[in-house]
Residue frames relative to the residue before (quaternion, step in Angstrom):
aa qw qx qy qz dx dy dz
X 1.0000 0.0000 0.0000 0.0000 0.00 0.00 0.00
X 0.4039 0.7702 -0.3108 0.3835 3.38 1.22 -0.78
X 0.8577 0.3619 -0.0531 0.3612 2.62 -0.13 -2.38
X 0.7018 0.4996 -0.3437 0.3737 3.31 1.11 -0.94
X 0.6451 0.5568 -0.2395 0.4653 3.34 1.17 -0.58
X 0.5500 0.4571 -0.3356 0.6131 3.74 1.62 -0.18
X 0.6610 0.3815 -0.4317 0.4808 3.95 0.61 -0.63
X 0.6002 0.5064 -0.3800 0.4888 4.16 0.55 -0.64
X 0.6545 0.3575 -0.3709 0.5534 3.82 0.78 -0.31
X 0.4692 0.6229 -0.3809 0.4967 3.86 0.63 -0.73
X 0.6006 0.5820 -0.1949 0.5124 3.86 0.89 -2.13
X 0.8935 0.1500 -0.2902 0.3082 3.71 0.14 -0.93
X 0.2145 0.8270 -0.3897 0.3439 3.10 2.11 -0.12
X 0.7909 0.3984 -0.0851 0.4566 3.18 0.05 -2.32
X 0.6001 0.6158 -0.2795 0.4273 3.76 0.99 -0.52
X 0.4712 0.4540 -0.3634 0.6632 3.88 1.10 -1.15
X 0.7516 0.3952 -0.4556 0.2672 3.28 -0.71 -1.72
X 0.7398 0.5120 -0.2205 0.3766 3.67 0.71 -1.02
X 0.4359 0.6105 -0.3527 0.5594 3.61 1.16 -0.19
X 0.7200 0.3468 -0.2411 0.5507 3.93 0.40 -1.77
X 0.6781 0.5610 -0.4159 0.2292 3.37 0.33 -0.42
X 0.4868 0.5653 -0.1327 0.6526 3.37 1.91 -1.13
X 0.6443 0.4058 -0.3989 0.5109 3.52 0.32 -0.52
X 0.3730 -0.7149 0.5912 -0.0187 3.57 -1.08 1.10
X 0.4552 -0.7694 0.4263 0.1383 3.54 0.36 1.89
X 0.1142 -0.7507 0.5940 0.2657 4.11 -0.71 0.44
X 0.5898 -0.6852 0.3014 0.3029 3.48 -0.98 1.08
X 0.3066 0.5624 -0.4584 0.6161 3.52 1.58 1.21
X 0.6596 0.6402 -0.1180 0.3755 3.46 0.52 -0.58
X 0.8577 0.3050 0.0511 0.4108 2.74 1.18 -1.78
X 0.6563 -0.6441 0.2247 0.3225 3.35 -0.33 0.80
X 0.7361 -0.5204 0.1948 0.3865 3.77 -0.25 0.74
X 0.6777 0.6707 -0.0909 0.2874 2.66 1.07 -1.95
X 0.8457 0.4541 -0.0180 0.2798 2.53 1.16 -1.38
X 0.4991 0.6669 -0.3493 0.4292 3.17 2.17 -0.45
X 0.6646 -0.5179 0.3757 0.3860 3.29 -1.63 -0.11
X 0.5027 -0.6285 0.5000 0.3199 3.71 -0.91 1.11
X 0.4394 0.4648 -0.6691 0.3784 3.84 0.26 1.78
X 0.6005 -0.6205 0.3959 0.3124 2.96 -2.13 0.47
X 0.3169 0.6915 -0.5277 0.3781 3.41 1.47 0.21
X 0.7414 0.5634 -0.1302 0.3404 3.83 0.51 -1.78
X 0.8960 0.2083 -0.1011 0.3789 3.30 1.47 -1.17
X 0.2119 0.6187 -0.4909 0.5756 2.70 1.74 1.66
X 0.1752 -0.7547 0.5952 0.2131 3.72 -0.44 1.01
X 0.5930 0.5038 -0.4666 0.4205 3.88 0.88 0.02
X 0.5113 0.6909 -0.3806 0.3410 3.30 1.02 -0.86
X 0.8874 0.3320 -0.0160 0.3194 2.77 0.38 -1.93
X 0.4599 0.6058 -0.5029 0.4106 3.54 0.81 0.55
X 0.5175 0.5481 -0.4491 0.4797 3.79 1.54 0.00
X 0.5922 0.4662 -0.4498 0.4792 3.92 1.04 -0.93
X 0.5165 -0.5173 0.6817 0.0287 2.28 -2.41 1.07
X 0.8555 -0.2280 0.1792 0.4289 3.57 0.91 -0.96
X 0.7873 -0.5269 0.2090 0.2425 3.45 -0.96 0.54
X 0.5892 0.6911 0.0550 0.4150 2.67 2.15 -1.45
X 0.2280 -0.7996 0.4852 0.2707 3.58 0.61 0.73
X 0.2916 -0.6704 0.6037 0.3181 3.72 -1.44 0.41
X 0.8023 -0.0414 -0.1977 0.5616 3.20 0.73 0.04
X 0.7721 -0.1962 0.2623 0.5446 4.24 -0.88 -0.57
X 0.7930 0.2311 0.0178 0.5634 3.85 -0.37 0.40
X 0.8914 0.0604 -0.1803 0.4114 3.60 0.44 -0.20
X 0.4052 -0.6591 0.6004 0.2023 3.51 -1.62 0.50
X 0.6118 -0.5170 0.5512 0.2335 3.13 -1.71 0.45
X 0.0592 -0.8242 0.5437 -0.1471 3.19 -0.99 1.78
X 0.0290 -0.7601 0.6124 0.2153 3.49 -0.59 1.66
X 0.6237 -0.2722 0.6592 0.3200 3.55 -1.86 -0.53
X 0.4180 -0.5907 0.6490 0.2347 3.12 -1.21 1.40
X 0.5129 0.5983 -0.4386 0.4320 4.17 1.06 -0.73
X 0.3885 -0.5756 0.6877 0.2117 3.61 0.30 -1.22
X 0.5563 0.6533 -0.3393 0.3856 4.12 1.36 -0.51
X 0.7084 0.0779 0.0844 0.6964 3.75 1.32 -1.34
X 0.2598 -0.4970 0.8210 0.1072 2.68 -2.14 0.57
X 0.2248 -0.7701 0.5963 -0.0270 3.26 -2.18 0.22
X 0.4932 -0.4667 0.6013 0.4211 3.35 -1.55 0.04
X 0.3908 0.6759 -0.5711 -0.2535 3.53 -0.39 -0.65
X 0.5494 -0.7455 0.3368 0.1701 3.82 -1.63 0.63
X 0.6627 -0.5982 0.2553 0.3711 3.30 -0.53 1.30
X 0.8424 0.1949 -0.2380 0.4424 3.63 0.69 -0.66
X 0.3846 0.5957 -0.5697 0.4156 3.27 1.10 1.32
X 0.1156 -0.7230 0.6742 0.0968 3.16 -1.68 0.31
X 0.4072 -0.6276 0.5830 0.3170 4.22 -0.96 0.72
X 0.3151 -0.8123 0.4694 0.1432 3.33 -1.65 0.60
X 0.2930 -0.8830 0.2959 0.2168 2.94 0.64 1.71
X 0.4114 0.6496 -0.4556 0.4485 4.14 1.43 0.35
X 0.6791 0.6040 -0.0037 0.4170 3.09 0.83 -1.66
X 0.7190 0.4486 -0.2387 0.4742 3.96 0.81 -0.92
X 0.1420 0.7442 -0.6411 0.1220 3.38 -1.26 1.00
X 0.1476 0.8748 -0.4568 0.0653 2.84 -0.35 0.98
X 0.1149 -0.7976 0.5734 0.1477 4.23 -1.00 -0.15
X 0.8127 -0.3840 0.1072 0.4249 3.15 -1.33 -0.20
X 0.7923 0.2490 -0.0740 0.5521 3.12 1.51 -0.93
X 0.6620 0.4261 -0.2071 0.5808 3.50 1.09 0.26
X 0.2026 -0.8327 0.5149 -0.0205 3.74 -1.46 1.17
X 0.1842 0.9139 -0.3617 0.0001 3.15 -0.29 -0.14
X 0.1540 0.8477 -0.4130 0.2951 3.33 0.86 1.12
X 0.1055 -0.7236 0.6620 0.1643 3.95 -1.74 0.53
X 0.2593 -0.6380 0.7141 0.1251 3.47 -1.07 0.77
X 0.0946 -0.7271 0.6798 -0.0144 3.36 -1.45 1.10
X 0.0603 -0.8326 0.5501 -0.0243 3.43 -0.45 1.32
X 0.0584 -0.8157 0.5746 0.0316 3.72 -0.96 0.93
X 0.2410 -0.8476 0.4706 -0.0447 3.21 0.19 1.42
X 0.7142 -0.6463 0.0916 0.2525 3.53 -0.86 1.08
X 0.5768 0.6372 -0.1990 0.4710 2.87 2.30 -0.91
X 0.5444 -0.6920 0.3327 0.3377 3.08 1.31 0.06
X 0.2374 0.5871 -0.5487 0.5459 3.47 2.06 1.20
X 0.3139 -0.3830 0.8686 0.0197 2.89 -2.64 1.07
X 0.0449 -0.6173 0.7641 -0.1819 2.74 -1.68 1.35
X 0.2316 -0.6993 0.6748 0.0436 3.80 -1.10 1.36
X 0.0928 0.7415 -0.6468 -0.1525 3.45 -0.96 0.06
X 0.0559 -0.6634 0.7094 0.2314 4.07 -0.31 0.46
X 0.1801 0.7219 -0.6280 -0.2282 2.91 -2.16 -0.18
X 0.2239 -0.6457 0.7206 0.1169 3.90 -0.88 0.64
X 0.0434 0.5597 -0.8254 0.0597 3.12 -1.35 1.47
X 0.1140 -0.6354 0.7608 -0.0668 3.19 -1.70 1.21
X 0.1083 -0.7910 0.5747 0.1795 3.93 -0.48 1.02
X 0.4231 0.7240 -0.4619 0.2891 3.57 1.58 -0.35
X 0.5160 0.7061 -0.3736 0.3091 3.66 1.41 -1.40
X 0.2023 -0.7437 0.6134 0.1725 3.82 -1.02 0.98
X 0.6223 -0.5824 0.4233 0.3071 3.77 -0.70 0.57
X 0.7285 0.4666 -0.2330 0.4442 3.34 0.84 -1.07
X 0.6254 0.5184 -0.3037 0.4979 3.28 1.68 -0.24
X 0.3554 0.7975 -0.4813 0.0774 3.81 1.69 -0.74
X 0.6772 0.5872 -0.2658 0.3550 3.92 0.79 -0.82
X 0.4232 0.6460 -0.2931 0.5636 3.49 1.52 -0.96
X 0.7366 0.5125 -0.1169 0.4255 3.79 0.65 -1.92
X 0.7140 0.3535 -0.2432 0.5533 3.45 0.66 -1.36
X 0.6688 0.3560 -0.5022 0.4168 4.07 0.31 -0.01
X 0.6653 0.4766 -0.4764 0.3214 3.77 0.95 -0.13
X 0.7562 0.4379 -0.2907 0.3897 3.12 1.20 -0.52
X 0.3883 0.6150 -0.4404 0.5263 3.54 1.42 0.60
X 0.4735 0.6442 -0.3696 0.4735 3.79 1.61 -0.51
X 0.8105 0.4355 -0.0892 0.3814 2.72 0.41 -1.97
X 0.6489 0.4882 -0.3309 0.4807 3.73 1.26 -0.38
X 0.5144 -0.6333 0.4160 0.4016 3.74 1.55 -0.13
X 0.9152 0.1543 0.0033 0.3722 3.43 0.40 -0.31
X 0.2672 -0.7341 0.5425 0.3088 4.42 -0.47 0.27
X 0.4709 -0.6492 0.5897 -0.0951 2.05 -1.82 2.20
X 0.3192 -0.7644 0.5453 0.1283 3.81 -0.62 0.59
X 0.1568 -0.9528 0.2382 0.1037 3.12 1.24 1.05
X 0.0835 -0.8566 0.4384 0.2592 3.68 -0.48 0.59
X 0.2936 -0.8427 0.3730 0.2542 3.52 -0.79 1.00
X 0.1458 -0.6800 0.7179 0.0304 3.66 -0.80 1.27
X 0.2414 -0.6882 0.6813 -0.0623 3.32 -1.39 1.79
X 0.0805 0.7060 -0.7027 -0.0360 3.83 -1.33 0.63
X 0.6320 -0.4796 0.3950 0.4631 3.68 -1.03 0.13
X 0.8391 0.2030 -0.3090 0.3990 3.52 1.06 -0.19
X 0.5713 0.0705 -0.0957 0.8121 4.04 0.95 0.25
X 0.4202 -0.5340 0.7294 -0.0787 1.88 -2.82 1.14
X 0.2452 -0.8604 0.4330 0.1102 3.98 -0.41 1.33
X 0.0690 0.6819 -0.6844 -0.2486 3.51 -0.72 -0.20
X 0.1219 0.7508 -0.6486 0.0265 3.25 -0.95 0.72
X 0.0591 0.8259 -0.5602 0.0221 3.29 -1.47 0.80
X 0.0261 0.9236 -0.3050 -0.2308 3.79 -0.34 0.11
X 0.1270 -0.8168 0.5530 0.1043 3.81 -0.29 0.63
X 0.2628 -0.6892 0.6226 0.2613 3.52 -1.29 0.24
X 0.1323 0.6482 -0.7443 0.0912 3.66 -1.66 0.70
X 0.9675 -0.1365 -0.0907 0.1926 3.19 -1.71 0.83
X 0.6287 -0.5364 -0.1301 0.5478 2.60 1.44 2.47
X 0.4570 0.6647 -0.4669 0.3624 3.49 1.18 0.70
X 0.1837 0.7559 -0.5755 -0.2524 3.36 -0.55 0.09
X 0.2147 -0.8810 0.4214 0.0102 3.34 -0.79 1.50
X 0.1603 -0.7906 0.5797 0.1145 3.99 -1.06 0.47
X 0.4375 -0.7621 0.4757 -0.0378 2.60 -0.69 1.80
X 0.3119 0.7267 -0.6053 0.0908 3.86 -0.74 0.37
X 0.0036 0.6121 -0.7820 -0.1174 3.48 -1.67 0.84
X 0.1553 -0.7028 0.6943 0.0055 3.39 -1.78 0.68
X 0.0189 -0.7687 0.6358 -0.0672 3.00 -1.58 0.60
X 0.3296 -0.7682 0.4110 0.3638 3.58 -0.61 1.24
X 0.6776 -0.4970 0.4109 0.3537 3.62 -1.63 0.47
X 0.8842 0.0713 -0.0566 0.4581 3.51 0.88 -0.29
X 0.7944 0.2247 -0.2463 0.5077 3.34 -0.07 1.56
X 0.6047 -0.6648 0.1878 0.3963 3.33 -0.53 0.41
X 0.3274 0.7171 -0.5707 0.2298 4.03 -0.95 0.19
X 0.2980 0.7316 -0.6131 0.0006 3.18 -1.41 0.31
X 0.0074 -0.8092 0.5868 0.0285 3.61 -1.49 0.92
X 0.3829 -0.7502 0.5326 0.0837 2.87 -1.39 0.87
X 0.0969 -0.8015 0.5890 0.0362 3.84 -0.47 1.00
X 0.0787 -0.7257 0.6722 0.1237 3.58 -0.88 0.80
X 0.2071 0.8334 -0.5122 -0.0129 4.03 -0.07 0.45
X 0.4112 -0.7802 0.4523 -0.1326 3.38 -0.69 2.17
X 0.1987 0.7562 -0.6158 -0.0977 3.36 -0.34 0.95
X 0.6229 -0.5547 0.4276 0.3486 3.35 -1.45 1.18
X 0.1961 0.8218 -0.5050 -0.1766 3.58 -1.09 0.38
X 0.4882 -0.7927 0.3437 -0.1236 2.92 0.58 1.58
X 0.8423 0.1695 0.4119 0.3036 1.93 -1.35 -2.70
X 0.8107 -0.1318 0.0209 0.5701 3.47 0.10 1.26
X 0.7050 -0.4504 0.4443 0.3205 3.32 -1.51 -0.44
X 0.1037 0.8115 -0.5681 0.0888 3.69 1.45 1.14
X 0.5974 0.6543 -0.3261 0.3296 3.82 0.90 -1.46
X 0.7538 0.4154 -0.2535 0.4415 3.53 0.82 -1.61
X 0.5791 0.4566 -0.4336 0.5179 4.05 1.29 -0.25
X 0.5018 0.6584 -0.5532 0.0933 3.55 0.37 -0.69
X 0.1799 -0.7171 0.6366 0.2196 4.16 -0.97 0.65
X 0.2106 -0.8433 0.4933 0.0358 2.78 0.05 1.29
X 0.5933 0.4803 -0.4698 0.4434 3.85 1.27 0.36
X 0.3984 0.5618 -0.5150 0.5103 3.71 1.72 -0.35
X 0.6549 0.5189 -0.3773 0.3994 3.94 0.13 -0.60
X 0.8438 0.2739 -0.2488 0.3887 3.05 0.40 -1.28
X 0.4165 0.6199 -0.4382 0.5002 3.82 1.51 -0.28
X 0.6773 0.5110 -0.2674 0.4568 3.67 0.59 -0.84
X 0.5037 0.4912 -0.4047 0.5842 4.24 0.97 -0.57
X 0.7070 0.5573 -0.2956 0.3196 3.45 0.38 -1.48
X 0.7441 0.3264 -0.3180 0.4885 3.37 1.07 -0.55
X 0.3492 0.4929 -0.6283 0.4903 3.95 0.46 0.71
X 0.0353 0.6601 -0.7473 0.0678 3.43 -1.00 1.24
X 0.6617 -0.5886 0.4241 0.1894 3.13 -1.43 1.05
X 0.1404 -0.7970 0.5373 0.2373 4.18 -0.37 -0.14
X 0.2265 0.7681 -0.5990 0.0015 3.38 -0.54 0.71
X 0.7592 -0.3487 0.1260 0.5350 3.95 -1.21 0.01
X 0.5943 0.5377 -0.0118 0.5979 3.12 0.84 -1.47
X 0.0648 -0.8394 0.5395 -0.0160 3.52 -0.04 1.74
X 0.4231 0.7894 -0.3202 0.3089 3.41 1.41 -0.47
X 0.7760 0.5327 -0.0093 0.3376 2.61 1.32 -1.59
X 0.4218 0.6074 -0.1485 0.6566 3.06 2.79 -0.42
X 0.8050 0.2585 -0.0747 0.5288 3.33 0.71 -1.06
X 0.2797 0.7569 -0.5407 0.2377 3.91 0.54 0.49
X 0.6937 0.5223 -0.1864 0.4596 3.41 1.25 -1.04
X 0.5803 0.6063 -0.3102 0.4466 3.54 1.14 -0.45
């Protein structure tokens, strides 16, 4: 009776161990050592937003919300400012500082607000044209799952791209202000500005009903 009752423990032993093993560690989780040698990874504030080691595309990692509302590209030589972040169940508020090898600065704000109704997106986009200091001739970039304005202008050696989004169905909305310093050399006149805007594109909205997130994909 013993034995049989020592091999059935053994049984669920070998069973856990298998389970953690399948289970894919998050790079919060995971021992320094072992992460990738960016400044995204060796920011321990940073990284409690990654999802995973695994880039989603060249240069960037998978980024959830501490909300649970959005996911993201986010970029290897960014890091979150853990002064700066605030955030609740339904609201975000976070900057990402990115120092890229060429020796460009890059700001990104963002204010996510899931309270924001859609039908209301125009009400939203004139406050945050306030808050950006100036009107934005907005261009409108449509997917099956959110709707962009995006525009970019340059002013006191910034040259900045502006975007607010909202998903096509249900409520949310965020506003990105993302600033590259232009200073230092001739960072403004290299900017690719479709790397920028390919990057917005990948902030996908979360709602129950992933389908409805992923339709465009």
């Amino acid at each position: 009776m013993k034995r049989k009752i020592a091999l059935i423990l053994i049984f669920f032993i070998i069973l856990l161990g298998g389970c953690q093993m399948g289970k894919e560690l998050k790079p919060s989780e995971m021992n320094p050592d072992d992460l990738p040698d960016e400044r995204a990874f060796q920011d321990e504030f940073t990284r409690e937003f990654l999802q995973s080691v695994e880039e989603t595309r060249p240069g960037y990692y998978p980024f959830l919300s501490n909300t649970g509302k959005y996911k993201m590209d986010f970029p290897a030589d960014g890091i979150i400012s853990n002064e700066f972040y605030n955030s609740t169940t339904d609201m975000e508020l976070l900057g990402i500082s990115i120092r890229k090898d060429d020796g460009t600065s890059v700001t990104i704000n963002i204010i996510f607000d899931n309270s924001r109704s859609s039908d209301k997106f125009e009400y939203y986009l004139d406050g945050f044209e306030g808050r950006i200091g100036t009107n934005v001739q907005f261009e409108i970039i449509k997917n099956n799952s959110m709707t962009i304005h995006y525009n970019n202008f340059q002013r006191n050696d910034f040259d900045n791209h502006v975007a607010y989004l909202h998903p096509n169905i249900g409520s949310g909305g965020m506003e990105v202000l993302y600033s590259v310093d232009c200073l230092d050399g001739d960072h403004c006149n290299n900017t690719n500005q479709q790397e920028i805007i390919n990057w917005i594109k990948s902030i996908l909205f979360i709602h129950v009903d992933e389908r409805v997130v992923n339709s465009d994909e």
